[in-house]
N, C-alpha and C positions, 0 to 999 in steps of 0.2 A: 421264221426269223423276224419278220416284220413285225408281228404282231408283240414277240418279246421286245422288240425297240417300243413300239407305242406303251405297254406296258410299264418300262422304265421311264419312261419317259415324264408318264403321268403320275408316278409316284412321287420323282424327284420333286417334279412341278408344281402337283397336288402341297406335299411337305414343303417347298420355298416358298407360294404361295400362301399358305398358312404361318410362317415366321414373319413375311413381309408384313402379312396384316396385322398380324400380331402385336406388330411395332408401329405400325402405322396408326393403326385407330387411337391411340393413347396420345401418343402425338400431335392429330391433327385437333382432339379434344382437349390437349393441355395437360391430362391428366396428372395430378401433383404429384405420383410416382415418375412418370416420365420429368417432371419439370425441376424433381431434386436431381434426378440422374442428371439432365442437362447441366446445371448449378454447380454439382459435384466433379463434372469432366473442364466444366470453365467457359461454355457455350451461353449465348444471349437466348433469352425465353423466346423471342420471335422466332427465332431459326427452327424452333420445336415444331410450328405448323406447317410451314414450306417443307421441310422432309420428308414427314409422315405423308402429306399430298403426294409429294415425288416418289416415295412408294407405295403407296397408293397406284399412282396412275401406270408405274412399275408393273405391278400387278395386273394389270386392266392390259397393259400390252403386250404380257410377256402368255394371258390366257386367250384374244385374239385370235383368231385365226388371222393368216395375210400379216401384212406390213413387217416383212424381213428386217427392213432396219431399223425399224421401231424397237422390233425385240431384243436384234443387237446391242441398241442404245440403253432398253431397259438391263439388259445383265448385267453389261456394265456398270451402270449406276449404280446397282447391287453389290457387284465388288467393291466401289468406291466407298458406298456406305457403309459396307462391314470394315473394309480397311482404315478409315478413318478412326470408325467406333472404334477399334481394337488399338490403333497407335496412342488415340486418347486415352484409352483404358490403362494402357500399361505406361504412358507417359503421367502421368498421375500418380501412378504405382500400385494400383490393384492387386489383387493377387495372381498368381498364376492358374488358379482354378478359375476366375472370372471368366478367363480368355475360351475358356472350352465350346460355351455357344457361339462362339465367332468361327472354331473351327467344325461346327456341325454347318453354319451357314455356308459357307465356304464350300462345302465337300454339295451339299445341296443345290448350289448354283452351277458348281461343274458339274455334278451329275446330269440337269435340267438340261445344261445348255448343250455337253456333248450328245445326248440321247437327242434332242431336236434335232444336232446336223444330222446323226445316223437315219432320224426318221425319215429326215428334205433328201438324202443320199438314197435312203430304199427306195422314198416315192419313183425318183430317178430312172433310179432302173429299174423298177416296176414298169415306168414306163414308156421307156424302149427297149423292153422287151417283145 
């Protein structure tokens, strides 16, 4: 049982980890695709490096070992940052196919993040047993 929790776990994690950076590096380098998307949603060019950092460092916390509420803090932020991107997105009026990578990230960060409690839950009673 345990070993299917760690299993999910690192999938979820493994694949949120990879969309965070994904978005991140482009970001914190400016990259003139990220910087028209910004431009295009109605966001100031600065804001473009401070996020990509924020997940960034997202990332750096949520792969850690330790620090519980660090990683709390980082999922969060992951929510926030997709929910933001997606109210932008559809306040704007994108299309409705746009919005589908919002709801793979989405299902990715719950996936991560219930599969973590279940792990911190087995370890538990792994050990007191």
């Amino acid at each position: 049982m345990m070993k299917r929790i760690r299993v999910w776990y690192w999938i979820f994690t493994a694949l949120l980890s990879a969309l965070m950076l994904a978005g991140s590096i482009p970001d914190i380098l400016s990259v003139s695709s990220a910087v028209d998307l910004f431009n295009h949603l109605g966001y100031p060019d600065y804001l473009l490096p401070f996020l990509g950092v924020a997940k960034l460092l997202g990332v750096i916390a949520i792969l850690v070992p330790g620090f519980p509420r660090l990683k709390e803090w980082a999922y969060a932020g992951f929510v926030f940052d997709l929910a933001g991107a997606m109210y932008s997105t559809i306040a704007v009026g994108d299309p409705f196919s746009s919005w589908v990578g919002f709801f793979v990230g989405f299902i990715l960060i719950a996936g991560s993040y219930v599969f973590h409690h279940k792990k911190l839950a087995s370890a538990v009673t792994k050990e007191s047993v």
